[in-house]
Backbone bond lengths (Angstrom), bond angles and torsions (degrees), N, CA, C in turn:
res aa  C-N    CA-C-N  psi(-1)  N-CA   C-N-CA  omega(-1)  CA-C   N-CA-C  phi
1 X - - - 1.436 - - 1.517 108.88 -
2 X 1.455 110.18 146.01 1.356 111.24 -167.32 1.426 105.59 -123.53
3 X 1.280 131.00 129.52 1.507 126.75 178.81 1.651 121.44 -113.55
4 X 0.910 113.77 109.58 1.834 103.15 -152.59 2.157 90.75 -102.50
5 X 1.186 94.12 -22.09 2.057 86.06 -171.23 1.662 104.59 67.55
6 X 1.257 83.15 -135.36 1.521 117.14 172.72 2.007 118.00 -87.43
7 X 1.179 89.29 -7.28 1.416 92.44 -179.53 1.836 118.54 -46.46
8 X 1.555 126.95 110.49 1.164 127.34 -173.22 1.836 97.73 -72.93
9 X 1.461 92.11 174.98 1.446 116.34 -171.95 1.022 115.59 -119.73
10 X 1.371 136.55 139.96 1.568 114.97 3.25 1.612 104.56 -93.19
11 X 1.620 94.94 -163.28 1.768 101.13 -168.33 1.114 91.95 -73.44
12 X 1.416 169.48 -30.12 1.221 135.09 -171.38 1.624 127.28 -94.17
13 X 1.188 104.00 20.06 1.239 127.31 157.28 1.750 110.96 -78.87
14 X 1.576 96.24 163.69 1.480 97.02 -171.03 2.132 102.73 -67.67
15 X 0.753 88.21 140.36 1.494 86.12 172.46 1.596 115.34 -123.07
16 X 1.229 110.68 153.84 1.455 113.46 -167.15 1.879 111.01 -82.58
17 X 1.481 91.52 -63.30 1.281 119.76 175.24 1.464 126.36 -146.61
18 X 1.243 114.33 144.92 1.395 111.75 -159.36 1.363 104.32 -144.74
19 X 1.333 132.45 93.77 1.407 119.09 172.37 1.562 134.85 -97.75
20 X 0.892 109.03 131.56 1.775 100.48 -152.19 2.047 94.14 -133.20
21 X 1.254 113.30 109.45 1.194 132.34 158.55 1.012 130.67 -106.42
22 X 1.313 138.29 146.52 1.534 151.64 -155.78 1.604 106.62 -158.80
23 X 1.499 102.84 126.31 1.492 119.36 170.19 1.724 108.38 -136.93
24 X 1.555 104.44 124.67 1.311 116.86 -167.66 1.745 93.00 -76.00
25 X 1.699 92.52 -160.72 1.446 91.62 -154.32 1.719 116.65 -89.33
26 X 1.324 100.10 -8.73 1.241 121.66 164.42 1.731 119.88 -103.43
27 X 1.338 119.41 26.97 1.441 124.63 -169.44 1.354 122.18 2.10
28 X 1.377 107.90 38.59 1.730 117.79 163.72 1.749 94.95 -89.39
29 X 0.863 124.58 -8.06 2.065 103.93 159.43 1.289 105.54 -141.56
30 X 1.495 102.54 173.10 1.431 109.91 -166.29 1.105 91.78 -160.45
31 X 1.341 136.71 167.24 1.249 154.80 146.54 1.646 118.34 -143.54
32 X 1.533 103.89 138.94 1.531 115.82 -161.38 1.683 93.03 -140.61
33 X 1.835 91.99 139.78 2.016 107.81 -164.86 1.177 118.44 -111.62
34 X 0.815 168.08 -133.84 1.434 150.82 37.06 1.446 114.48 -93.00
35 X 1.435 115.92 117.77 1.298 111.44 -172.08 1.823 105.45 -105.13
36 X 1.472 110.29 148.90 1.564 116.15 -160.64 1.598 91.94 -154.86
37 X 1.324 103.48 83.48 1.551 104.74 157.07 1.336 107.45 173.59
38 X 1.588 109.40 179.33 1.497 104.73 -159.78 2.027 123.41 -70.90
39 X 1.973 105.97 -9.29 1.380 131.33 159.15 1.762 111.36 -50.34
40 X 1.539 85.72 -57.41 1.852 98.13 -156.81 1.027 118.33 100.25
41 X 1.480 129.03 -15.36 1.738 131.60 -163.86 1.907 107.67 -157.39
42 X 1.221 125.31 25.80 1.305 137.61 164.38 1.028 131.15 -20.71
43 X 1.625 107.77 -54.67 1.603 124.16 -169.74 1.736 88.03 -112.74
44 X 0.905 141.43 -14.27 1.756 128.91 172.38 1.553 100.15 -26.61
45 X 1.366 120.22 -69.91 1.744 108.74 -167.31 1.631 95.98 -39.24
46 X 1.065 125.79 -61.36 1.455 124.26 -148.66 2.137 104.99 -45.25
47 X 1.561 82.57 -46.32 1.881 83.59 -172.50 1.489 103.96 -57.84
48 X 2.019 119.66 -45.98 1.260 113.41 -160.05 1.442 97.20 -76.88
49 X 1.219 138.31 146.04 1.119 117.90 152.97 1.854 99.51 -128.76
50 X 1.992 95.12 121.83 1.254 111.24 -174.11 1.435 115.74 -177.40
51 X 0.977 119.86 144.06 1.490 103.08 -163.24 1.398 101.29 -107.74
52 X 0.875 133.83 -6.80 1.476 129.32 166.06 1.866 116.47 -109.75
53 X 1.459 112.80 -171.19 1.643 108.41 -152.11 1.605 72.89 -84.79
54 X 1.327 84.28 174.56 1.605 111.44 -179.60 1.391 109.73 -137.04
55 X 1.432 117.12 66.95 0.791 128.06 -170.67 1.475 128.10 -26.14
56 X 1.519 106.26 -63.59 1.275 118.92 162.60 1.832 133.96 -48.81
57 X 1.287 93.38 -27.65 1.780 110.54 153.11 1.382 116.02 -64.92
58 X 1.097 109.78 -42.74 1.767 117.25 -162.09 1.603 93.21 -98.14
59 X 0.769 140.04 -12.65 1.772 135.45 -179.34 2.369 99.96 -92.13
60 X 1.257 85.96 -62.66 1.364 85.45 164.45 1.914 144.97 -50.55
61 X 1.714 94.09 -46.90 1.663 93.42 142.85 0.973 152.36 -55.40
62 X 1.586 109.45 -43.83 1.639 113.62 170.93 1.328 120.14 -90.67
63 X 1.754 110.12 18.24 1.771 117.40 152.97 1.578 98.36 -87.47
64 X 1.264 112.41 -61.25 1.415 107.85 -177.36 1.193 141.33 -81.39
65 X 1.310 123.91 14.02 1.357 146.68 167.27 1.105 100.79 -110.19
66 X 1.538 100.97 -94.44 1.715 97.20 -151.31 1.372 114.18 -78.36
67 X 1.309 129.02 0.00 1.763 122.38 -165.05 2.184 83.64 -102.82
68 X 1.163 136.00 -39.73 1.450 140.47 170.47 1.427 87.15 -52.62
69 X 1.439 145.49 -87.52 1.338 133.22 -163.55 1.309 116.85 -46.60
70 X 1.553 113.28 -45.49 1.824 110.72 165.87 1.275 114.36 -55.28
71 X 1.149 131.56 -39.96 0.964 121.45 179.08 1.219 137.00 -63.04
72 X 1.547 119.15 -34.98 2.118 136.74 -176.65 1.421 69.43 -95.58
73 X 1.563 160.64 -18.64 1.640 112.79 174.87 1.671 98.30 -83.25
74 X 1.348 117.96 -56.38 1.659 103.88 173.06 1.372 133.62 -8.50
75 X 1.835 95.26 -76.42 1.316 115.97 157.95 1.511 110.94 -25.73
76 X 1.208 129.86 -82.50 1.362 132.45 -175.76 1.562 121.02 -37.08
77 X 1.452 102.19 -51.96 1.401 115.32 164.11 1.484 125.56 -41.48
78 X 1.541 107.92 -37.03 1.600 115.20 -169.79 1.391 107.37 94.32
79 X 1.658 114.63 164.14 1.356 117.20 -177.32 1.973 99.13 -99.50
80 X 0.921 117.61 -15.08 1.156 133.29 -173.66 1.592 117.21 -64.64
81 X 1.446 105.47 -40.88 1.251 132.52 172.64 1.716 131.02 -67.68
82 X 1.825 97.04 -54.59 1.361 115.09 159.18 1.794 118.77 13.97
83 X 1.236 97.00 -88.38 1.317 122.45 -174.00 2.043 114.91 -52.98
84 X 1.647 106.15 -27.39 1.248 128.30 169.21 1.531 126.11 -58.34
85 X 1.525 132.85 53.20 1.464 163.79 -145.35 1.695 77.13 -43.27
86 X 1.328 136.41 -75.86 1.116 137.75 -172.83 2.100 116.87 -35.47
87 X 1.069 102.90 -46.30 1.459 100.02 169.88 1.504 116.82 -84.89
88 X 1.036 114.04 -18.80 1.707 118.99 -173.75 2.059 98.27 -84.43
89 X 1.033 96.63 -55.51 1.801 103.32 -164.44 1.312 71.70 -17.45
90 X 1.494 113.36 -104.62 1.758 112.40 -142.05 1.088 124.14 -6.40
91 X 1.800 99.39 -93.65 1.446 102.41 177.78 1.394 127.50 -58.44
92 X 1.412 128.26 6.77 1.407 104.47 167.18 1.621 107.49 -102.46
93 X 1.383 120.70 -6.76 1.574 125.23 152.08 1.513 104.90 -76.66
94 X 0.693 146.90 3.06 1.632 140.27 154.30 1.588 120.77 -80.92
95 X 1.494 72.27 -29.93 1.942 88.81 177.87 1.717 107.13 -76.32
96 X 1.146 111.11 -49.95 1.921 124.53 167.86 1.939 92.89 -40.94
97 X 1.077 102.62 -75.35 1.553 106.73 -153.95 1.352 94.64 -61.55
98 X 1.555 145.82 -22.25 1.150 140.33 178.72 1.706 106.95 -57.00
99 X 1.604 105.13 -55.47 1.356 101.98 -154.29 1.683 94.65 -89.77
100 X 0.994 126.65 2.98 1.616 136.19 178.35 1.305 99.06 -86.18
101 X 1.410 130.74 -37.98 1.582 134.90 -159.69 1.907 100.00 -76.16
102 X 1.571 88.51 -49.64 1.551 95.73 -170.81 1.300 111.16 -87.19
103 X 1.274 135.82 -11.39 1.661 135.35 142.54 1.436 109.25 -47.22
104 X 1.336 129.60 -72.52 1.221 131.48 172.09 1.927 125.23 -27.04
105 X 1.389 97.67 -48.49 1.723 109.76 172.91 1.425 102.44 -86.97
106 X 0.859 156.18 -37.31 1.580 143.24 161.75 1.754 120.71 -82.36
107 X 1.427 115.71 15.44 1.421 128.35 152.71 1.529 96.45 71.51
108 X 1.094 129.81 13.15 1.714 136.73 154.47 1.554 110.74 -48.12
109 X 1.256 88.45 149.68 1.727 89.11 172.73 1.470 96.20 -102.92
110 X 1.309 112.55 146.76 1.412 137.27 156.72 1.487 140.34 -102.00
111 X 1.248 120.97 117.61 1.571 144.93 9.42 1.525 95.28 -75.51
112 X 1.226 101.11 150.62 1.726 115.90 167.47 1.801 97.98 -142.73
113 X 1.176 98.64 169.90 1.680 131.98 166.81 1.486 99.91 -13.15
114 X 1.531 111.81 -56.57 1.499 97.87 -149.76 1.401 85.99 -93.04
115 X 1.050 139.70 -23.24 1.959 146.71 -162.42 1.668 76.20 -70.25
116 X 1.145 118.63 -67.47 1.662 112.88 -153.55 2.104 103.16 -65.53
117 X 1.106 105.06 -34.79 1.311 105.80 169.57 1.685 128.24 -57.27
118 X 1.878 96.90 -40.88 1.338 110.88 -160.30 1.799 84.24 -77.92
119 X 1.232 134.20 -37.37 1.648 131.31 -154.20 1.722 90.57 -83.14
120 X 1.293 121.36 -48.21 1.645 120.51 -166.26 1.614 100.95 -55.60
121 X 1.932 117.70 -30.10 1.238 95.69 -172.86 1.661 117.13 -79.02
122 X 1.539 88.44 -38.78 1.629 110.25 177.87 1.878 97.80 -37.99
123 X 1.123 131.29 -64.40 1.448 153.57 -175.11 2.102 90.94 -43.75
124 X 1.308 97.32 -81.00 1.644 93.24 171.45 1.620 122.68 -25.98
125 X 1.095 100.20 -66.58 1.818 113.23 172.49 1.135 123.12 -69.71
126 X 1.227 150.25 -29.91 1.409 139.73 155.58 1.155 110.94 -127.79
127 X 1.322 153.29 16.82 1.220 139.77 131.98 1.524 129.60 -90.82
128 X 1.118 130.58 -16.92 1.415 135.00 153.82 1.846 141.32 29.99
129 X 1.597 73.72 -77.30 1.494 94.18 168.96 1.413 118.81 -104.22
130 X 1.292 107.28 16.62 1.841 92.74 173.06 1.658 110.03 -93.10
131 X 1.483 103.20 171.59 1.508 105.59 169.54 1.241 113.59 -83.33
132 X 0.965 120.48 159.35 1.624 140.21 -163.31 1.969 98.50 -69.97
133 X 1.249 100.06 -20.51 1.731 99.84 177.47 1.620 122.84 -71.66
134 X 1.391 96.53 -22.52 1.537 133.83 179.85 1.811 98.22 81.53
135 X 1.132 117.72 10.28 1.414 106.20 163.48 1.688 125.04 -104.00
136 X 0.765 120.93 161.71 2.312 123.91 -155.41 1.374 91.59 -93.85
137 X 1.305 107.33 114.87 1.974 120.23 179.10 1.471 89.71 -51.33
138 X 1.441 108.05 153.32 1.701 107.35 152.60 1.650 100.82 174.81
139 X 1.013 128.75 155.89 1.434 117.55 -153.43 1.358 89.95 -105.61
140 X 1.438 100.14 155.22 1.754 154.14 -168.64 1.787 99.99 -34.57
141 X 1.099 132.88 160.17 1.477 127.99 165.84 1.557 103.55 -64.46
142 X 1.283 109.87 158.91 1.628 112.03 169.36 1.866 119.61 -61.07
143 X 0.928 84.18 -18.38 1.733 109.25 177.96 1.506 117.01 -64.59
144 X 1.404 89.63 -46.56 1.775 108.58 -171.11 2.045 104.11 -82.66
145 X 1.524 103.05 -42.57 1.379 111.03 -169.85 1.464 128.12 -97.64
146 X 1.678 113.16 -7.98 1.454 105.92 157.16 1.308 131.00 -79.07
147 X 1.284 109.24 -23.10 1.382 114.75 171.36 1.626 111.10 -60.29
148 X 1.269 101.07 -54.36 1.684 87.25 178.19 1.453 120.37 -87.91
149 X 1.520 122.92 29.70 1.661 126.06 152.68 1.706 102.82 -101.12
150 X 1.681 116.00 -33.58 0.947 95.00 -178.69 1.547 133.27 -91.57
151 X 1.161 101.23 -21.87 1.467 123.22 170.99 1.534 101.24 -37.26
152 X 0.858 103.88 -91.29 1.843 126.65 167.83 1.638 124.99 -12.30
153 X 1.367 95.79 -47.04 1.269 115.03 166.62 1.457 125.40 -67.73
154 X 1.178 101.96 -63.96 1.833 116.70 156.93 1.161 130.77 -34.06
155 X 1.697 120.07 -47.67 1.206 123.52 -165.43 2.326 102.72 -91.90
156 X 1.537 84.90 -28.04 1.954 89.64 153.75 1.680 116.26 -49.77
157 X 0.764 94.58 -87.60 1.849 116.81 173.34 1.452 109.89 -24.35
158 X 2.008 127.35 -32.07 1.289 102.82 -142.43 1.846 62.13 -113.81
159 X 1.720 124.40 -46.41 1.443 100.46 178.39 1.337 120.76 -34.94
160 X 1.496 115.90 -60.27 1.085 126.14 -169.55 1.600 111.01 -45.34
161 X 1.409 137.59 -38.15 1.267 145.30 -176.38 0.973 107.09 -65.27
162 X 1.739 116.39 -49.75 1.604 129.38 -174.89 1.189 104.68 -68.44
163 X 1.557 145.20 -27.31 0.957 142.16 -170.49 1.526 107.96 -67.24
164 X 1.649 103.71 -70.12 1.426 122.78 153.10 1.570 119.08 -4.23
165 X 1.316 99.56 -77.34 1.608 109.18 -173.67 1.776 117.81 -69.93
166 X 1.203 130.30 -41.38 1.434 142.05 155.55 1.594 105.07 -35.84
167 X 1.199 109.78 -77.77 1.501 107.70 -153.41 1.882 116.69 -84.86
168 X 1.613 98.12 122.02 1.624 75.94 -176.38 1.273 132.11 -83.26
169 X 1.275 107.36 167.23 1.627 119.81 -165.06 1.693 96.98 -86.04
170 X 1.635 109.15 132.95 1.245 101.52 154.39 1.496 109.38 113.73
């Protein structure tokens, strides 16, 4: 269970309080944090003790940390928006530096396996339907697009007349 409060975003912002619990798959261990400083995760080495990633630590945080914070800023954003590269940059670079912050304190390398897994799903679920430009297809002002239906049309019609009239019949 994850308790965020008032805690602002992202983790390398000052954070107030941060509670971060973990129960393996047999909930014979646990470990419980409170992190209080301008990181968010300071004393984390101290609880893990391991010298390599923990995978299963580091896959589980950045569901319950940082992909829950991506998520209520989304939310906030609207689904409408999504696709709008200008409102997204932030928070989805908050989302990078999230799972980069907590790779870094659990001695993971970054990007790894689960980073490329955890972003392809994130990408499935709210990026989906955008274009690959990151801007929302939608056609031209009326301003911009009659001219080039009518133009086109016109200059058919007036060859076509000129053709007509030039060449004789017969």
């Amino acid at each position: 269970m994850v308790s965020h409060g008032d805690a602002p975003w992202p983790l390398n912002k000052q954070l107030d309080s941060v509670v971060l619990k973990k129960s393996d798959k047999n909930k014979a261990q646990s470990y419980s944090h409170v992190a209080k400083n301008r990181s968010g995760m300071w004393c984390l080495p101290h609880f893990i003790a391991a010298t390599a990633c923990q995978e299963a630590d580091y896959g589980w945080m950045i569901r319950h940390y940082c992909l829950q914070q991506f998520q209520r800023s989304m939310d906030g954003i609207g689904q409408r928006l999504w696709c709008d590269w200008d409102e997204t940059v932030g928070t989805y670079g908050e989302l990078t530096n999230c799972t980069a912050l907590i790779a870094e304190r659990l001695d993971c390398y970054w990007p790894n396996r689960l980073v490329d897994e955890f972003f392809v799903a994130v990408h499935k679920q709210y990026f989906r339907n955008c274009s690959p430009s990151g801007r929302a297809l939608h056609d031209p002002p009326n301003g911009v697009l009659c001219p080039f239906i009518v133009l086109p049309v016109l200059v058919t019609l007036l060859m076509t007349a000129l053709v007509a009239a030039v060449v004789p019949w017969g």
